[in-house]
C-alpha positions as CSV (number, residue, x, y, z in Angstrom):
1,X,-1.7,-22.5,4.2
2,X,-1.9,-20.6,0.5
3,X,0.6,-23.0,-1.7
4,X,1.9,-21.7,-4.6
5,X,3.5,-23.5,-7.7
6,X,5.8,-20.7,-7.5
7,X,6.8,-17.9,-5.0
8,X,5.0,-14.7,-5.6
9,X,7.2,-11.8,-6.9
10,X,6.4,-9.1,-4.8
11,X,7.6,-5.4,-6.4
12,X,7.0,-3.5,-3.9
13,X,9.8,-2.0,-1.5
14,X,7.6,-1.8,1.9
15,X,8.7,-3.9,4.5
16,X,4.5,-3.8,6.1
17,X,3.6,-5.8,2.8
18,X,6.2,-8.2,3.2
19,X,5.4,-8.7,6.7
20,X,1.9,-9.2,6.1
21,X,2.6,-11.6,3.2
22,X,4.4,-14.0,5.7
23,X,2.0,-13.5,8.5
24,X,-1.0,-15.4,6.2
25,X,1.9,-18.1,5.2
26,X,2.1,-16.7,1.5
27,X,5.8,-17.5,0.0
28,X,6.9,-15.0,-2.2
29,X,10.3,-13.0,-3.0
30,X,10.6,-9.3,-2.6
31,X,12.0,-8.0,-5.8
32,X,13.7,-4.3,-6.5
33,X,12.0,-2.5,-9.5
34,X,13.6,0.8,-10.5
35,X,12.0,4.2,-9.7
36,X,11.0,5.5,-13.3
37,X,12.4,9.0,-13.7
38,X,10.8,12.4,-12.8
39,X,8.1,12.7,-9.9
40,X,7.6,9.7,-8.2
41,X,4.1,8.6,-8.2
42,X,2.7,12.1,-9.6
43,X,-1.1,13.5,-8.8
44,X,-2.5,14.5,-12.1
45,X,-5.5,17.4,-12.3
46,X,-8.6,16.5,-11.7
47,X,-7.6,12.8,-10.8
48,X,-9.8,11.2,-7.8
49,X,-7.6,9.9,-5.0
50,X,-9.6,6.8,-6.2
51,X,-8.5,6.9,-10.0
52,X,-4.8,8.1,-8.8
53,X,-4.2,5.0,-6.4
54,X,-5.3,2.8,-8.8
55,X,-3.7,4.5,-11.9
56,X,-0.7,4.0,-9.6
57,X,-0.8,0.7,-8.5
58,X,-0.9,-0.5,-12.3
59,X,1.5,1.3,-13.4
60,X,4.0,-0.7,-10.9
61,X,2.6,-3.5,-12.2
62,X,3.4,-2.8,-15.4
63,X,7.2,-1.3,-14.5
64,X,7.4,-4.5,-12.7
65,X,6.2,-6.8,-15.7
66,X,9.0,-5.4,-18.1
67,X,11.5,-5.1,-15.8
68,X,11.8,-8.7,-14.7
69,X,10.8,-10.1,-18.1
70,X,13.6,-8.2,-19.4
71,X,15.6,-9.0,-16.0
72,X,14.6,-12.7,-16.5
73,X,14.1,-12.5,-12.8
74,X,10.4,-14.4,-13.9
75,X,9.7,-18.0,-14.4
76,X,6.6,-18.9,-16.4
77,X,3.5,-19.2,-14.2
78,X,5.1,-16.7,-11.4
79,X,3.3,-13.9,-10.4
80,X,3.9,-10.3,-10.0
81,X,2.2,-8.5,-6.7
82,X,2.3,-4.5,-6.5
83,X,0.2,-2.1,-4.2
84,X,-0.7,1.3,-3.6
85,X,-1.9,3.0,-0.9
86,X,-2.9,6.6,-0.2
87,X,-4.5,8.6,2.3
88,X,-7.9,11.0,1.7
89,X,-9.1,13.7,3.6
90,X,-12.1,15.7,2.1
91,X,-11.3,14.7,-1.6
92,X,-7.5,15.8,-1.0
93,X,-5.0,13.0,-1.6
94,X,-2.5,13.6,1.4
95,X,1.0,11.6,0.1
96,X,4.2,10.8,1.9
97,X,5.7,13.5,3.7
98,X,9.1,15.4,2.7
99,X,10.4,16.5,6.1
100,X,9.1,16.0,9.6
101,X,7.3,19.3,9.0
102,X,5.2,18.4,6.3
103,X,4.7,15.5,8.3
104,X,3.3,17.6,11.6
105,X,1.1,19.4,9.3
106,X,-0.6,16.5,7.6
107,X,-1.3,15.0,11.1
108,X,-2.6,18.6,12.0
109,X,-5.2,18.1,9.3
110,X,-6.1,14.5,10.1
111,X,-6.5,15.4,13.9
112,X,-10.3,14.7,14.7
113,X,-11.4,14.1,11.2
114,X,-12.6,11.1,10.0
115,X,-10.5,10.1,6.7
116,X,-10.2,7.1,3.8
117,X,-7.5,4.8,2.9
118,X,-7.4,3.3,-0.5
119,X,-5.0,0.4,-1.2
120,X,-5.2,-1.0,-4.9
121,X,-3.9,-4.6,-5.4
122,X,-2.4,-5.4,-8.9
123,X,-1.5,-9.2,-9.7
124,X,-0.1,-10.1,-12.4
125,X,0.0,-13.9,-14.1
126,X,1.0,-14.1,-17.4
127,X,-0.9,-12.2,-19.8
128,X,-3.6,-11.6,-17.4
129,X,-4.4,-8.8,-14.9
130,X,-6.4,-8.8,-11.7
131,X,-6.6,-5.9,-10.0
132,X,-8.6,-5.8,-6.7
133,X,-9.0,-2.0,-4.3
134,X,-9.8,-1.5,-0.6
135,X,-11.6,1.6,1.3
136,X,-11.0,1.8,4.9
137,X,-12.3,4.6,7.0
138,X,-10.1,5.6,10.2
139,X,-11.1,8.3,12.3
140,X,-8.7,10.2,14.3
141,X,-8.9,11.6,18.0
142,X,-7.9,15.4,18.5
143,X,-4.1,15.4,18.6
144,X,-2.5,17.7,20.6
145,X,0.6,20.0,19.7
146,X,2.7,17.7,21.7
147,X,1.7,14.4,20.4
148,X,2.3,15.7,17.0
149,X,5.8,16.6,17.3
150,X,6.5,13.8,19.2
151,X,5.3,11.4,16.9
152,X,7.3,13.3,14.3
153,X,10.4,13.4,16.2
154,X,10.1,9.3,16.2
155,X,10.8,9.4,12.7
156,X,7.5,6.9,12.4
157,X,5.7,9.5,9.8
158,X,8.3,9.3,7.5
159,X,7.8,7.1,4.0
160,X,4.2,6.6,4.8
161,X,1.2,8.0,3.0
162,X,-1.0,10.2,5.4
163,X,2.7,10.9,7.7
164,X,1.6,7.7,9.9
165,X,1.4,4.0,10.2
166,X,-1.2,2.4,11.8
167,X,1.2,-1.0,13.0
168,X,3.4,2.0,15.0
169,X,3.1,4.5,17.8
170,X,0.3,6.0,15.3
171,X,-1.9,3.2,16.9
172,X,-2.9,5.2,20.0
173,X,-4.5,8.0,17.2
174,X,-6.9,5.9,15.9
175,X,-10.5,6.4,17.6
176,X,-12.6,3.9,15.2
177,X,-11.6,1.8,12.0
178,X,-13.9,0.5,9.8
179,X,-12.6,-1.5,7.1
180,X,-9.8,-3.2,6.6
181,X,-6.9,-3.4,9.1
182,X,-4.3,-4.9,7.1
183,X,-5.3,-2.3,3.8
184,X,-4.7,0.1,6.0
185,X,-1.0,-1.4,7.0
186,X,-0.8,-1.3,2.9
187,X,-2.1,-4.8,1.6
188,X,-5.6,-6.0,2.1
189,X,-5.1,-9.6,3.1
190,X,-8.7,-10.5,2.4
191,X,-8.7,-8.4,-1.3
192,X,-5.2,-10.4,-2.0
193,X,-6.0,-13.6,-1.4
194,X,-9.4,-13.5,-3.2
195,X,-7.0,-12.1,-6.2
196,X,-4.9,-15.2,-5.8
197,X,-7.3,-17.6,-6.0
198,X,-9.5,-16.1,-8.9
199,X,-6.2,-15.8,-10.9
200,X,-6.1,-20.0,-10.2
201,X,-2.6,-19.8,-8.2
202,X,-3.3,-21.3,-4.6
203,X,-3.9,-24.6,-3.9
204,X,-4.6,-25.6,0.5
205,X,-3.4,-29.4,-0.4
């Protein structure tokens, strides 16, 4: 459906945005862009979970920009696709989790409560940038003791912001969604697409 001159470039290691990318029919390559050193994807003082996902997402864009310039992985007129997601509760940024305990006792804070998810899109197309951001708001039931180690013990909260994914087991937790499904996942489909067309790359020949 989306036709592209060339495939998008996507710099982004998560196997949700590359499935999500096919599902709409949207060719593009998945590219690997080294982890700069230090603290991966830090949370400065004072930031918003607003200002930090978006602060974030452009500064893949920009990792990614260098890298495959200097890579000449790039072809003039190909785009570069990054994303960033994160999970807020109550003005707390809640991140990926570092064990399965960290894990239970994000869910234990997201039982019953009502948080947001941010995903910031960054294209990139030449020397221009478009940058696009989506707000969802997902409301959890009350999760018991059991559920929560169990979902642990899956292994499905590991490498995700907020300790869950919504496409997974996580499913059954969610009690309302308002916004966008796929943002959620970790791409905005709508947000991306609108990005592709202002930047002038799609044709539906």
């Amino acid at each position: 459906m989306y036709k592209l001159a060339h495939p998008l470039l996507l710099a982004s290691a998560s196997p949700r945005r590359h499935e999500l990318l096919q599902q709409v029919g949207i060719a593009h390559k998945v590219v690997d862009i080294p982890s700069p050193p230090g603290e991966d994807e830090p949370h400065y003082a004072n930031e918003s979970p607003l200002d930090y996902v978006c602060r974030t997402a452009q500064e893949k864009a920009q990792r990614a920009t260098v890298h495959l310039h200097a890579q000449q992985l790039i072809v003039p007129g190909q785009a570069i696709l990054c994303a960033d997601t994160t999970v807020e509760l109550q003005g707390d940024v809640l991140g990926k989790p570092d064990s399965p305990e960290h894990a239970a006792s994000i869910l234990a804070r997201l039982s019953g409560q009502t948080h947001q998810v941010h995903t910031a899109v960054v294209l990139v197309h030449g020397q221009l940038e478009f940058r696009s951001i989506s707000t969802s708001h997902v409301r959890f039931k009350a999760l018991s003791t059991d559920e929560i180690h169990a979902y642990c013990a899956s292994g499905d909260c590991m490498g995700k912001a907020g300790a869950y994914g919504i496409q997974g087991l996580a499913a059954t937790f969610v009690e309302h969604l308002d916004g966008s499904y796929s943002g959620v996942m970790g791409l905005p489909l709508y947000e991306t697409a609108q990005l592709l067309q202002e930047a002038g790359l799609v044709s539906f020949d």
